[in-house]
N, C-alpha and C positions, 0 to 999 in steps of 0.2 A: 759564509754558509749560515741558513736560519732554522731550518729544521732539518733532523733525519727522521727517515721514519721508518718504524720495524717492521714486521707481516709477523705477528707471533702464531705458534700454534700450540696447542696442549697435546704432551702426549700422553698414553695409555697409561703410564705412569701416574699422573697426573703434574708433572713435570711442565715446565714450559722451555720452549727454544725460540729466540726472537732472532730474526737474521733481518738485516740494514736493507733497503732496497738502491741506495744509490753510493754504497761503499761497501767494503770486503768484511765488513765486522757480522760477527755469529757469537751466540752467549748462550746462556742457560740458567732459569732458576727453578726450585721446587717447587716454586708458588709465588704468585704475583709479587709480595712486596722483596723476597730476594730476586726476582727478576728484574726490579726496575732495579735494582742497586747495581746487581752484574750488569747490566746494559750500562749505566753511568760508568763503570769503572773501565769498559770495552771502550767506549767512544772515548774516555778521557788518554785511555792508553795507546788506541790508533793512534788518538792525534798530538803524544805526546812532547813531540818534536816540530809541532804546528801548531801552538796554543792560540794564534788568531783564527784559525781554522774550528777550533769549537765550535760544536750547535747550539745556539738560545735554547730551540724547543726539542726536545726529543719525543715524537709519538709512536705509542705503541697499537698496532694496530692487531685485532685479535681478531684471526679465522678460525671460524668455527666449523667444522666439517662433521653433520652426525648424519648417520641412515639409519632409516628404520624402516621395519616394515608395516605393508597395512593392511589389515586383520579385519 
């Protein structure tokens, strides 16, 4: 495997949730740099019974979904 990659979103919180698009992995951080740490510790622990199975890359990808109105 060479990369996973996440769909992250922000929520209301200001919270983030990253969920894997091609495995069952789901994580969570307050803020960017503890979300890439829990994402690392998610993928390492999925796979921790398949250590050749690790990803080189891990991308996070961030959707961004705002509305507004126009005035």
């Amino acid at each position: 495997m060479n990369d996973l990659i996440f769909e992250v979103t922000q929520e209301a919180d200001g919270g983030f949730i990253a969920e894997c698009l091609t495995e069952t992995i789901v994580t969570q951080g307050d803020d960017w740099t503890s979300l890439k740490t829990a994402v690392a510790e998610a993928v390492r622990g999925f796979f921790f019974d398949e250590p050749e199975k690790l990803a080189c890359h891990i991308r996070l990808h961030l959707i961004r979904d705002e509305a507004f109105a126009l005035v």
